[in-house]
C-alpha positions as CSV (number, residue, x, y, z in Angstrom):
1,X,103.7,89.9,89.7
2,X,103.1,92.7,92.2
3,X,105.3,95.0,90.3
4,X,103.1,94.7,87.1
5,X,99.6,94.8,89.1
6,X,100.6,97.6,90.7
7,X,102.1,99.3,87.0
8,X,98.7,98.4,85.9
9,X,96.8,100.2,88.4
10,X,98.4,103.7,88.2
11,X,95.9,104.2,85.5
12,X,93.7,100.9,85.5
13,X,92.3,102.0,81.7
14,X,95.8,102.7,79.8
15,X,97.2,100.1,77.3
16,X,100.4,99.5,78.0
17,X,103.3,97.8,76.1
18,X,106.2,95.5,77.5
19,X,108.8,98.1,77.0
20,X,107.3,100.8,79.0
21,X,106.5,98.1,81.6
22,X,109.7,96.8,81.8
23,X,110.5,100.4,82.7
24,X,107.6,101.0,85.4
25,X,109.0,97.6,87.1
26,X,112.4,97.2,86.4
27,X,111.5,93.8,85.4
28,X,113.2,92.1,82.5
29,X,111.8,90.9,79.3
30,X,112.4,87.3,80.8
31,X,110.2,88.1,83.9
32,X,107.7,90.6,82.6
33,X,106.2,88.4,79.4
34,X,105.6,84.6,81.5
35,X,103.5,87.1,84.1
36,X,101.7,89.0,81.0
37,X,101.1,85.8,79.5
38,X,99.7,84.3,83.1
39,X,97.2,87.2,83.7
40,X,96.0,87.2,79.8
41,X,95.0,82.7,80.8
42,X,93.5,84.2,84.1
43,X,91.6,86.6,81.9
44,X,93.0,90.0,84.1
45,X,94.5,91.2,81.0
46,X,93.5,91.4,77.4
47,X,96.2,92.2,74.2
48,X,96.2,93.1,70.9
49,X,98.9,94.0,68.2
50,X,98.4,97.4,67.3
51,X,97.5,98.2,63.6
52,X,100.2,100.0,61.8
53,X,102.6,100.2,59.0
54,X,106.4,99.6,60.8
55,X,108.0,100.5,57.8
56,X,106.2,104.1,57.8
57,X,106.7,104.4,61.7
58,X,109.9,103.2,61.6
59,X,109.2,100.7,64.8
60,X,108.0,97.2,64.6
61,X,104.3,97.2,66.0
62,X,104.0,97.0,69.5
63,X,101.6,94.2,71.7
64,X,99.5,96.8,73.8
65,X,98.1,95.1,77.2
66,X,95.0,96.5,79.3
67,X,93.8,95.4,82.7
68,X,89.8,93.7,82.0
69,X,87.4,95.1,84.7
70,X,87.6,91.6,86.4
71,X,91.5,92.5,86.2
72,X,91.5,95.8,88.3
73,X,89.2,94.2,91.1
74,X,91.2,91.3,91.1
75,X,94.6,93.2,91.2
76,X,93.4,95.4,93.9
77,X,92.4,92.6,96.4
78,X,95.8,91.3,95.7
79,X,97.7,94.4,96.4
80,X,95.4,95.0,99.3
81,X,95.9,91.4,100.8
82,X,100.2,92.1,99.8
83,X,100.0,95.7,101.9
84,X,98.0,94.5,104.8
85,X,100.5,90.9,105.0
86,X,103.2,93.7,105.1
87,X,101.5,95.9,107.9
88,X,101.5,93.3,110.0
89,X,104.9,91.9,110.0
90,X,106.0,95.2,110.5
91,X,104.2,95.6,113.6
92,X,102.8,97.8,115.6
93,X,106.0,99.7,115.7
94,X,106.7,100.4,111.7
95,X,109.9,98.3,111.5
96,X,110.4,95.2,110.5
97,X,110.0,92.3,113.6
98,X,113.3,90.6,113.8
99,X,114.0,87.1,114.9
């Protein structure tokens, strides 16, 4: 999910669509849409079909997804809390603590 939060938050106020996610986070369609569909029931994400003709296009119509405002302070605690979980482990040295 920190892959797509963190897609989202390059520019908190674009609509994006799965494929160009997929592409910002290397996820698959199999990963990527169960966490879309998760942060649309926890209200961080709204979607909408977009409105055109796919025959004139030449595309079918693509599902366009946009962080809510709750969504970007929500995904940036997250991401925060995920960074500073990470700073510690790595110690005071900047590697990784070994067992």
């Amino acid at each position: 999910m920190t892959k797509v939060l963190a897609a989202f938050l390059a520019d908190p106020t674009a609509e994006r669509y799965g494929l160009d996610l997929m592409n910002d986070t290397g996820l698959p369609s199999g990963t990527l849409y169960p966490i879309l569909l998760r942060l649309q029931r926890a209200e961080w994400v709204t979607a909408h079909w977009e409105d055109i003709d796919p025959e004139v296009v030449g595309r079918p119509a693509r599902r366009y997804y946009t962080l809510t405002p709750d969504g970007v302070s929500a995904a940036r605690v997250e991401l925060a809390a995920l960074y500073q979980h990470l700073s510690k482990a790595e110690g005071a040295t900047g590697k990784p603590r070994t067992a």
